[in-house]
C-alpha positions, 0 to 999 in steps of 0.5 A, spaced: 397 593 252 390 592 248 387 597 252 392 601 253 391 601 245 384 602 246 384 608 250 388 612 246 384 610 240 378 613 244 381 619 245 385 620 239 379 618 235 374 622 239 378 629 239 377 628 231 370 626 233 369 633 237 373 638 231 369 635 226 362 636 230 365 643 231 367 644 224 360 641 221 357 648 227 363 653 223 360 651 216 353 650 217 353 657 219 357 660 214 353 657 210 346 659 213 349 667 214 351 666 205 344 663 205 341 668 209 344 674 205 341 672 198 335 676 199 330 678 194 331 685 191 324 687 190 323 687 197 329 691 199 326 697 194 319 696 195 318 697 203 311 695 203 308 688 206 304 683 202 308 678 196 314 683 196 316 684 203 323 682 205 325 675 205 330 670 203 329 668 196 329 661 197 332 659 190 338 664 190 339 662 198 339 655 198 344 656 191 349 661 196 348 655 202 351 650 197 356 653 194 360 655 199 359 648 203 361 644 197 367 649 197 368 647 204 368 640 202 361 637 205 357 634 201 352 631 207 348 637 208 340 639 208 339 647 207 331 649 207 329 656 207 323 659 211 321 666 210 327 670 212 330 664 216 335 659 213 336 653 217 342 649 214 344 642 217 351 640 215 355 632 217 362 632 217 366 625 217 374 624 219 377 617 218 380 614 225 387 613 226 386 607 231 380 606 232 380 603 224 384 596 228 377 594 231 372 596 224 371 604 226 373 607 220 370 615 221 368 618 226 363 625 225 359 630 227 353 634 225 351 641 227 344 644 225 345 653 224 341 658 222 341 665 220 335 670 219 336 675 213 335 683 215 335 689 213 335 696 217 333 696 225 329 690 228 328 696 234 321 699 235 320 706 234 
């Protein structure tokens, strides 16, 4: 009887383990895309290289990313920005329905999502 038990803890609580991973991917890259779009408007309108070429402005972009993934809940996460890159990390947790009997009380997941920001065609020619 204990291990029956046992085995539907393990695949109860590991199907949560799995929606929470899946869920800590859906909001890292929501939160990435929100991050990536923020981009800094004299690099839009200046067309040139140098300090105002096209790139996330990591200030707004990283405001962007923590609003929506405080929105959605999650407050286990780290977000950095590089250049156009946003990379942002995201952990989500889900209490154990059976597992709690033997001291597991969470189960998560984490998933790591990035978006580069872009703007016209990233085609030659």
């Amino acid at each position: 009887m204990v291990g029956l038990l046992a085995m539907a803890g393990l695949v109860l609580d590991g199907g949560a383990a799995i929606a929470a991973r899946e869920r800590a991917a859906d909001v890292a890259q929501q939160a990435a895309r929100a991050g990536a779009d923020a981009l800094s408007a004299g690099g839009v309108f200046s067309g040139s290289g140098g300090s105002n070429a096209l790139g996330a402005n990591p200030s707004a972009a990283t405001a962007a990313a923590t609003s929506l993934l405080t929105g959605e809940g999650v407050t286990d996460f780290h977000i950095a920005v590089q250049g156009n890159l946003v990379v942002v990390t995201a952990h989500v947790s889900r209490p154990t329905a059976l597992l709690s009997a033997v001291g597991v009380d969470t189960v998560g997941g984490t998933a790591t999502e990035q978006a580069q920001a872009l703007l016209g065609t990233t085609t030659g020619g």
